[in-house]
C-alpha positions in Angstrom: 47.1 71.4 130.2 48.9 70.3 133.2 49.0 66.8 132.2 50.5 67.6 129.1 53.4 68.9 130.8 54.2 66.3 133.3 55.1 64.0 130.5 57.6 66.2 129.1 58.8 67.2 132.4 59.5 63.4 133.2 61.3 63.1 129.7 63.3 65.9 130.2 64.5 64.8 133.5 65.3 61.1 132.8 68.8 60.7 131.4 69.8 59.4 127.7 69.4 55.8 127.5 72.2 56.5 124.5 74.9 58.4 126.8 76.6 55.6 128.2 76.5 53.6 124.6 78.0 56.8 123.0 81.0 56.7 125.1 81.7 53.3 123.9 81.3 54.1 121.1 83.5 57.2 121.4 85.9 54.4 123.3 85.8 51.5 120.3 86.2 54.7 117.7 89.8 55.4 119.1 90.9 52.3 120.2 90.7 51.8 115.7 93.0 54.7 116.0 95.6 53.3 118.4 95.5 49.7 116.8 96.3 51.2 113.5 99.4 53.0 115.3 101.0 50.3 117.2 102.8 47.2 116.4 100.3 44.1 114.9 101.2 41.5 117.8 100.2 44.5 120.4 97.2 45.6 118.0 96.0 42.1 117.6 96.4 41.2 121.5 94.7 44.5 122.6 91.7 43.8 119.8 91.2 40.4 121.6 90.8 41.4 124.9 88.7 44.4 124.0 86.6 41.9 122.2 86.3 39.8 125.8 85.4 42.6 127.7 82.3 43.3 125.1 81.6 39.4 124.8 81.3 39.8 128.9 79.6 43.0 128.9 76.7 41.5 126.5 76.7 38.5 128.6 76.2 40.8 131.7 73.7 42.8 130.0 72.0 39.7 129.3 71.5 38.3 132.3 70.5 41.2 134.0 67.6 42.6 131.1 67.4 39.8 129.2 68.1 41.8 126.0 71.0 42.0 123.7 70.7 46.2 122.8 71.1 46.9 119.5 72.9 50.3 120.4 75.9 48.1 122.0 76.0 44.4 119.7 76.5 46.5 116.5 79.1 48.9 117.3 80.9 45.4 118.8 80.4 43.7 115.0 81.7 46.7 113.6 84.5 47.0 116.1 85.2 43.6 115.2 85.6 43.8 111.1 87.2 46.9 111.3 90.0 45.8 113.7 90.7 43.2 111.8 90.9 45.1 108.5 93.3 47.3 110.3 95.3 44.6 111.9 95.5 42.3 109.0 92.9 42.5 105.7 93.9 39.5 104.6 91.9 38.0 107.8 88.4 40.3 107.1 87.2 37.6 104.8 87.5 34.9 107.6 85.8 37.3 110.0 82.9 38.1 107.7 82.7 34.3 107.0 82.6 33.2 110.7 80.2 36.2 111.2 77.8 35.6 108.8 77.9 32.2 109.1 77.2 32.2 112.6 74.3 35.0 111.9 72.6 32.6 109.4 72.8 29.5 111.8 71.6 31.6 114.9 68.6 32.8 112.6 68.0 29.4 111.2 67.5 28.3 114.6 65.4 31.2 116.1 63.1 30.6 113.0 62.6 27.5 113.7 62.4 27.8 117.8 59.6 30.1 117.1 60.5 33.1 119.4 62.3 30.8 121.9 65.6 32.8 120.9 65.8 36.3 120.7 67.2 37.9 117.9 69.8 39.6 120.2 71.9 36.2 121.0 71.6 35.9 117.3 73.3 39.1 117.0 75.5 38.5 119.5 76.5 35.2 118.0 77.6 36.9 114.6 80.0 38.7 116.7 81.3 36.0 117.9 81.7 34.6 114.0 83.3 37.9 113.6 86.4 37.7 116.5 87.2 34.3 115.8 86.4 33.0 112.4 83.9 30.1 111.2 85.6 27.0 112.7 86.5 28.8 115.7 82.9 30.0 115.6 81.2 27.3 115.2 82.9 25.6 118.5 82.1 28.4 120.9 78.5 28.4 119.4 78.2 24.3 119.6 80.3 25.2 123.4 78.0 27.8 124.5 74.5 25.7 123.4 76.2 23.1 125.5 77.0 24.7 128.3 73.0 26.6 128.5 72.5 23.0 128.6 74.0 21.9 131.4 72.7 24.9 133.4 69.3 24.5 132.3 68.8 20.8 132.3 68.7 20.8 135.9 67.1 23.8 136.5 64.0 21.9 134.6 64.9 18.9 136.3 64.5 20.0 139.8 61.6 21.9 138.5 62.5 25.5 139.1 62.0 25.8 135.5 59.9 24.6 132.8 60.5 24.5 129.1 58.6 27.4 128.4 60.7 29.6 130.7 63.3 32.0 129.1 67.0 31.7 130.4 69.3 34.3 128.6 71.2 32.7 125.9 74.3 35.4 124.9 76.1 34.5 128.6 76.4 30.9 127.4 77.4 32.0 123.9 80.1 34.6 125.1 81.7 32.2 127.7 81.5 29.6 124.5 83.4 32.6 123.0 85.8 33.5 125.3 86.6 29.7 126.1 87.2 28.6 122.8 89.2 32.6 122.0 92.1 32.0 124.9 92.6 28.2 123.9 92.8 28.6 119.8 93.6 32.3 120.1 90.9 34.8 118.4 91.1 35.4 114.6 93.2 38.8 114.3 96.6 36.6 116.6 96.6 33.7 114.3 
């Protein structure tokens, strides 16, 4: 009987691994509010840089678990369509291009790689598609695979790593992201 309580014990005790998720959600849920009450220029400026901050929190996350979580890269995709339905819906069908297009690309290639990519950086690389359309896409995904690149390259090189070793993929693909965002400008300020 008394192991059968330790368990729950434990489970009761350790904290949500949802809470801190929820608040962003909460966060994402009324920043849609205040983008569909303020001026387009200041909806679409705040929209980008909320979309940096989650490209550099997924990046972050990344690095540090190596995993994309589902509880935080949806919300972001959502966060990203319905900004830009409320900034400008004329733009949605750009964002679900880039999006999908970048989804079915990322999946192509984790197909093929055979588990080398994990389905969170193609996740991560939809929303991506999403905040900056399919050309604009397309560069930071072609930008991030080449930056990874130059990272790992010498990291096999000098032999600290092999080519079976994992490096996180979605801080390449988010500094891709972010690079290519502030030089062409993300999809809801064109």
């Amino acid at each position: 009987m008394a192991s059968d309580a330790a368990p729950a014990t434990e489970a009761a005790a350790r904290p949500s691994e949802k809470g801190p998720f929820l608040v962003l959600w909460a966060l994402l849920l009324a920043s849609l509010v205040v983008l569909a009450l303020v001026p387009e220029h200041v909806a679409a400026n705040t929209t980008a840089a909320l979309s940096v901050a989650l490209l550099i929190l997924l990046g972050v996350i990344d690095l540090v678990t190596m995993r994309v979580p589902n509880l935080l890269v949806y919300p972001a995709i959502l966060f990203a369509l319905a900004a830009t339905a409320v900034i400008d819906y004329t733009l949605l069908t750009q964002a679900l291009a880039g999006g999908g297009a970048l989804l079915a690309i990322m999946f192509l290639l984790a197909i093929i790689g055979r588990g080398a990519m994990g389905m969170g950086d193609v996740k991560a690389a939809c929303f991506s598609g999403c905040v900056l359309g399919l050309k604009a896409g397309i560069a930071s995904l072609l930008l991030g695979f080449a930056a990874g690149a130059i990272i790992a390259l010498p990291l096999m090189i000098l032999m600290h790593r092999s080519r079976k070793d994992f490096l996180p993929l979605t801080p390449f693909l988010a500094a891709g992201s972010i690079f290519i965002g502030l030089i062409v400008g993300f999809l809801v300020q064109s």
